[in-house]
TIVEXFI-398726 format. One record per residue (C-alpha): y, z, x. Coordinates in nm, 3 decimals. Last residue first. Layout:
TIVEXFI-398726
+---------+---------+---------+
!      c2 !      c3 !      c1 !
+---------+---------+---------+
!       Y !       Z !       X !
...
+---------+---------+---------+
//
This chain:
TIVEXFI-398726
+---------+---------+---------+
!      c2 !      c3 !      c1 !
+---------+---------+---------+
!   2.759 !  -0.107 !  -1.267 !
!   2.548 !  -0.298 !  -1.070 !
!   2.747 !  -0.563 !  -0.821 !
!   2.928 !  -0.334 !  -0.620 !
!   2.705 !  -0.086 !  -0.572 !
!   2.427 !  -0.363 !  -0.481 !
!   2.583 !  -0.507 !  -0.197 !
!   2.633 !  -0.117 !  -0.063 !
!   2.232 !  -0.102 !  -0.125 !
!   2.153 !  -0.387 !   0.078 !
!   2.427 !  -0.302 !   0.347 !
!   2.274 !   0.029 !   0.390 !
!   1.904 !  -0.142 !   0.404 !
!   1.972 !  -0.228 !   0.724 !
!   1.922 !   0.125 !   0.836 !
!   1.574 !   0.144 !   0.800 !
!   1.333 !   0.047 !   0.498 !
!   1.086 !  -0.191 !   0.737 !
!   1.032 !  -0.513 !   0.510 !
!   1.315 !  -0.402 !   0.278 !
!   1.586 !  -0.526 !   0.489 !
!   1.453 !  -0.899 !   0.473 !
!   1.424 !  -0.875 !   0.119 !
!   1.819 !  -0.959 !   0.121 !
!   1.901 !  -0.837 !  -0.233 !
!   1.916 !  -1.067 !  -0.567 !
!   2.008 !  -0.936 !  -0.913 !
!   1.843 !  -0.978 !  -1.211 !
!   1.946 !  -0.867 !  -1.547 !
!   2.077 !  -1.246 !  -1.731 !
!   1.813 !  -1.369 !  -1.553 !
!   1.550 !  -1.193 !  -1.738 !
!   1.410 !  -1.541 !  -1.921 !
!   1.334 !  -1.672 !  -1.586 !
!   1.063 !  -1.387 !  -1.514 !
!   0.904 !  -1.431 !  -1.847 !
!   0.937 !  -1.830 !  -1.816 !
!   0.746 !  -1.810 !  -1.492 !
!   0.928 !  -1.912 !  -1.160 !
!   0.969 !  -1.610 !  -1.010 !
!   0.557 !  -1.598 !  -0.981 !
!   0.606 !  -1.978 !  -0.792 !
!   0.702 !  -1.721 !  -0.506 !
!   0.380 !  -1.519 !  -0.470 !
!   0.180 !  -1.830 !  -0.505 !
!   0.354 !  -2.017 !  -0.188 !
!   0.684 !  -2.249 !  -0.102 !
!   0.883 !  -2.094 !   0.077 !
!   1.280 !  -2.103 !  -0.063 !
!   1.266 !  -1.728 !  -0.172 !
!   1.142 !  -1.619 !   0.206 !
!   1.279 !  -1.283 !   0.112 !
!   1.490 !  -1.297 !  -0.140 !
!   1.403 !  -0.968 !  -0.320 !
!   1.451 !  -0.893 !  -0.697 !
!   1.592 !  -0.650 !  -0.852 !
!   1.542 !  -0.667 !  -1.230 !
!   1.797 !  -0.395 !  -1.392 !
!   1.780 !  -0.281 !  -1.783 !
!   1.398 !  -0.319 !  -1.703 !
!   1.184 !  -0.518 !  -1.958 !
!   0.934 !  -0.368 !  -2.197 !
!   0.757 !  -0.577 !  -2.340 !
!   0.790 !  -0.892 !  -2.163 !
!   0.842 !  -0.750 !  -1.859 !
!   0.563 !  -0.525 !  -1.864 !
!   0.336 !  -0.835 !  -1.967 !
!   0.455 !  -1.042 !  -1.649 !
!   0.304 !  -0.726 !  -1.462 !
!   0.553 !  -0.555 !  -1.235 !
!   0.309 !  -0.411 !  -0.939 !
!   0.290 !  -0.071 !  -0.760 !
!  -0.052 !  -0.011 !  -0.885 !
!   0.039 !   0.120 !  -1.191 !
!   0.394 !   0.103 !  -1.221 !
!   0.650 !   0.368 !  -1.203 !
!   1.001 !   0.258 !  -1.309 !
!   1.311 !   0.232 !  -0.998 !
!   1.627 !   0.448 !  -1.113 !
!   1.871 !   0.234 !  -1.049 !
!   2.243 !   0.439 !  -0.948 !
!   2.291 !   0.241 !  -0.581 !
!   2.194 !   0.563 !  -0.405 !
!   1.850 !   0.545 !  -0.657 !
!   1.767 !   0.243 !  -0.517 !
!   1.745 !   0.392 !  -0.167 !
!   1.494 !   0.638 !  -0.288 !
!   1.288 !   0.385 !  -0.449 !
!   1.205 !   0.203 !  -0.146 !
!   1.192 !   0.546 !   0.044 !
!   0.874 !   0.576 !  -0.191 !
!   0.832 !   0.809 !  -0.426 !
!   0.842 !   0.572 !  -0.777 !
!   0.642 !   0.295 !  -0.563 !
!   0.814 !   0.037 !  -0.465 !
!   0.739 !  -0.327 !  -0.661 !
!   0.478 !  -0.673 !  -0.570 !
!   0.550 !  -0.903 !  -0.883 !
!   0.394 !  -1.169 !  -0.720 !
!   0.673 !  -1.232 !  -0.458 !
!   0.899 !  -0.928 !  -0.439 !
!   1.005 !  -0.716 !  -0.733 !
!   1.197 !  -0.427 !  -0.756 !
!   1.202 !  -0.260 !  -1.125 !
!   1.507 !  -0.083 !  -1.282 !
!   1.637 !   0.189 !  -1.553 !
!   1.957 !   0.304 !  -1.476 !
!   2.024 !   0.611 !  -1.286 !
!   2.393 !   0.765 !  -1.414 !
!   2.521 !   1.050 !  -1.173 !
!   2.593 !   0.732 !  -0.919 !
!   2.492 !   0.851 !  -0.589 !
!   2.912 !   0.904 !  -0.390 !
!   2.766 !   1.228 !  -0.211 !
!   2.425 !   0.967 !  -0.090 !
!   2.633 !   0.674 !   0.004 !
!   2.860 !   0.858 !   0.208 !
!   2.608 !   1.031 !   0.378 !
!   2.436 !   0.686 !   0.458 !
!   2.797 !   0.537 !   0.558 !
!   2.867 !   0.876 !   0.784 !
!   2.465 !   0.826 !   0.936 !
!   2.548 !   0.472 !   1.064 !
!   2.857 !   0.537 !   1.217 !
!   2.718 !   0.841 !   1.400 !
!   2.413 !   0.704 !   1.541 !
!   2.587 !   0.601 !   1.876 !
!   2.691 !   1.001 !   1.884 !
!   2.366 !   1.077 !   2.014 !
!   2.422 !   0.908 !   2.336 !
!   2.144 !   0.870 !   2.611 !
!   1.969 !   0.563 !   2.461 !
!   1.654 !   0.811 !   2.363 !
!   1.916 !   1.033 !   2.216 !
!   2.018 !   0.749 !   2.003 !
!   1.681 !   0.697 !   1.923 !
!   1.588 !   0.974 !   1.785 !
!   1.904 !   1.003 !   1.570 !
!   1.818 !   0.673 !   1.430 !
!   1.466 !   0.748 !   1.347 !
!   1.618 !   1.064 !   1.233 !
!   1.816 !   0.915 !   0.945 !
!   1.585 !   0.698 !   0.856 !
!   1.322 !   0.992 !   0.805 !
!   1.615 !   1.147 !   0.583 !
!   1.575 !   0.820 !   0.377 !
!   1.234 !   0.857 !   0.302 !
!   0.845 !   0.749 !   0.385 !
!   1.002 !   0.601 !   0.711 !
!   0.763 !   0.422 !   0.927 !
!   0.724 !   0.709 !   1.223 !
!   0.883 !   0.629 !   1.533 !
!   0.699 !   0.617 !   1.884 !
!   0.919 !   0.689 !   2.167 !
!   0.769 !   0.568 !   2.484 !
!   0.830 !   0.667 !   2.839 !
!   0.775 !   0.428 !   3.058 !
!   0.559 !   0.546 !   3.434 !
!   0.331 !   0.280 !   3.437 !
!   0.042 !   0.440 !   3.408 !
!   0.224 !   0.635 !   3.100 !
!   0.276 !   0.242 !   2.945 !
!  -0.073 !   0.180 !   2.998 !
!  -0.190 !   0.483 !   2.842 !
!   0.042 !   0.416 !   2.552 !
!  -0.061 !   0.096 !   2.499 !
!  -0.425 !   0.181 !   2.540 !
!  -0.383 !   0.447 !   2.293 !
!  -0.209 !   0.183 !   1.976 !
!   0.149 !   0.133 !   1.925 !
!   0.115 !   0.431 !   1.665 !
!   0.357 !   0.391 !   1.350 !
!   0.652 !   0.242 !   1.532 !
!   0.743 !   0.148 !   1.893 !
!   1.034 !   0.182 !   2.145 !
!   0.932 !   0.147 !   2.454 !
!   1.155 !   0.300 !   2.788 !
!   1.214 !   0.231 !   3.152 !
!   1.168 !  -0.126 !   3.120 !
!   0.972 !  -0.278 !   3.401 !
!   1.058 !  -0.668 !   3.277 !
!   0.682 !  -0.723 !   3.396 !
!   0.561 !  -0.433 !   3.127 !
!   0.694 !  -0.633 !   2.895 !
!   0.401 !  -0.915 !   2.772 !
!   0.152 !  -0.664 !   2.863 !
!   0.288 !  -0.437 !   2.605 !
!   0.183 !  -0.641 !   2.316 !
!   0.454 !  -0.659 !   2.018 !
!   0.470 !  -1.085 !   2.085 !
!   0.786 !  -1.075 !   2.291 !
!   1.122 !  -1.212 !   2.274 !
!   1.372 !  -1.177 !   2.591 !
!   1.714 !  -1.129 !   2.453 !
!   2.046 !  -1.263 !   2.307 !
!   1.824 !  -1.440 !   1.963 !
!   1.852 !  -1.078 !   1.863 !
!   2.174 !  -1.107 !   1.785 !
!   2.115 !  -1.440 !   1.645 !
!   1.836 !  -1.274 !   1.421 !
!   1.978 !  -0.928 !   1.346 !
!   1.897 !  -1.017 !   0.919 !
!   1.536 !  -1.014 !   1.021 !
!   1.253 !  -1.214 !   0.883 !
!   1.348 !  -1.554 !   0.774 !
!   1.629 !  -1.606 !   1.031 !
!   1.327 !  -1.534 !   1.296 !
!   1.467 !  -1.386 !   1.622 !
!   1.357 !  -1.013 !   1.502 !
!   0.972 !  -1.136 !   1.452 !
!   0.955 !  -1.241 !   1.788 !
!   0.998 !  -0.885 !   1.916 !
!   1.275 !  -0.757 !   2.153 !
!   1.257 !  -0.746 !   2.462 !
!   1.465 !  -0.590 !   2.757 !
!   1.760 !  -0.448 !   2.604 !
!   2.012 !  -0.225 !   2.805 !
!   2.297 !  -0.484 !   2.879 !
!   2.327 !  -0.551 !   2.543 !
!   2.405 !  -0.234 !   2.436 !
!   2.138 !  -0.048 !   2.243 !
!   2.222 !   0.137 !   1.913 !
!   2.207 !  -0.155 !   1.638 !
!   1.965 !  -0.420 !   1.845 !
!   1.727 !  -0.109 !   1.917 !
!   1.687 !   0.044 !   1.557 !
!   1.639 !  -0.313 !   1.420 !
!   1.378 !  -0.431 !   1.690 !
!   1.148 !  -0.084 !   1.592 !
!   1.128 !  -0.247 !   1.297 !
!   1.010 !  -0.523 !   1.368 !
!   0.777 !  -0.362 !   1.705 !
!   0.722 !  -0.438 !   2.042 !
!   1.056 !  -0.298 !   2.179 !
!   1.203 !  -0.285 !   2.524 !
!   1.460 !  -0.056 !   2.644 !
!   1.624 !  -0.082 !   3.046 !
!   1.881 !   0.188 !   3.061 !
!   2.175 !   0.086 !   3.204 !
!   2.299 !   0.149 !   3.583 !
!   2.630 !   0.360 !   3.633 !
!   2.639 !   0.544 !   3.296 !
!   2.891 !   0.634 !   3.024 !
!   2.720 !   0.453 !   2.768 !
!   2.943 !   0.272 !   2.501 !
!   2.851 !   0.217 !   2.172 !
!   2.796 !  -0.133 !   2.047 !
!   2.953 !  -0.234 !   1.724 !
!   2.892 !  -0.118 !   1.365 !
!   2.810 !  -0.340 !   1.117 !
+---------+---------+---------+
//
C-alpha cells in the first residue's frame, strides 16, 4: 500500500472518523499525526484489513459525542451521519465531509479525491487512482462467467460497484434474483468462477455452515477466496482484492 503523504504544514490537521468506511479513506490519506479517531470497527482483525494501523489511534463508537472532546477540526462520515450530528458538529465549529457509499468505481475514485483535498493535498490520492486506472486500461477483453458469494449465498447485484470491480479482474458477475446464489443455481447451472468471500469464514453461524453444503463443496475445483473484509464498504481496498484475483483467474 501506499505510504503516508507528506503535508507541508506547520500544525496538522486534526481528522476524526465515525464511520467503517469512512476509517479506510482516513488511515490511507491521513498521516498519523492528523488522526483523531477512528471507529471500533477499523481495529477489529475480523472487519478491516487496516486493523493494526488503525490499532495507532483513539477508537470510537461512530457517535460524535465520543470525539467532539479530541476537538478535531474535521469529520469524515458516510451516507448521512445523521442532522443532529451535523448540527452539533457546525456548533462546534468542524467541518464535515460526508461521502456517499459508492454505487461505482468512479464514486471511489472521488471519495478519495474528496478527501485528499479535505487533508490539504490532492496529490495524496494519486497512488491510489494510477493502480485503479491501471486496472481499468489493463480489464481483461474476456469476462468470464462468475457469482460472489458471502455467507448464505448473499451475491452483488449485476450493477453494483461489487460487480464493477469484478469485471477489472475479467468475471463477469451473473444476475440473480434477489441478489442471492441459490444451492439449486449452482447445481444447475454453476458459474465458470465461484468467488467467495472470507469474511469471518472461521465464525461459526448459519450463513457460514451454507459453504459447507455438498453443492457448494463440490465447486471447489472453481472457487476462489477474496478478503470479504474489502467488500463490506467497496473503496479502495478492494484494489488489492481484485489485483489478488488477476493473478489467480486466468
Amino acid at each position: 500500500m501506499p505510504g503516508f503523504a507528506s503535508l507541508s504544514i506547520a500544525s496538522a490537521l486534526k481528522v476524526a472518523s465515525l464511520n467503517l468506511c469512512t476509517d479506510e479513506y482516513l488511515l490511507l490519506l491521513a498521516r498519523p499525526d492528523e488522526i483523531a479517531s477512528v471507529t471500533r470497527l477499523a481495529q477489529d482483525p475480523a472487519e478491516s484489513p487496516l486493523w493494526r494501523r488503525a490499532q495507532a489511534f483513539p477508537a470510537n463508537r461512530g457517535a460524535i459525542e465520543q470525539v467532539i472532546v479530541t476537538r478535531p477540526a474535521l469529520l469524515l462520515t458516510m451516507g448521512g451521519g445523521g442532522k443532529s450530528s451535523g448540527l452539533l458538529a457546525r456548533r462546534m465549529g468542524i467541518r464535515t465531509v460526508d461521502l456517499p457509499y459508492p454505487a461505482s468505481i468512479a464514486d471511489v475514485a472521488g471519495n478519495m479525491r474528496r478527501v485528499a483535498a479535505a487533508l490539504g493535498d490532492e496529490r495524496r490520492a494519486a497512488p491510489w487512482l494510477a493502480r485503479l486506472n491501471a486496472l481499468e486500461v489493463a480489464k481483461p477483453q474476456r469476462q468470464r462467467d462468475a457469482i460472489y458469494v458471502s455467507g448464505g449465498g448473499n451475491s452483488l447485484s449485476a450493477g453494483s460497484a461489487g460487480a464493477q470491480w469484478l469485471a477489472l479482474a475479467g468475471l463477469k458477475q451473473r444476475r440473480l434474483p434477489g441478489g442471492r446464489a441459490e444451492l439449486e443455481t449452482l447445481l444447475v447451472a454453476p458459474p465458470a468462477v465461484l468467488v467467495r468471500s472470507d469474511y469471518r469464514r472461521g465464525q461459526m453461524s448459519q450463513g457460514m455452515r451454507w459453504f459447507d453444503h455438498p453443492i457448494v463443496k463440490r465447486l471447489s475445483p472453481r472457487t476462489v477466496a477474496t478478503d470479504g473484509r474489502a467488500w463490506t464498504c467497496g473503496g479502495p481496498l478492494t484494489l488489492d482484492a481484485i489485483e489478488r484475483l488477476r493473478r489467480t483467474v486466468r
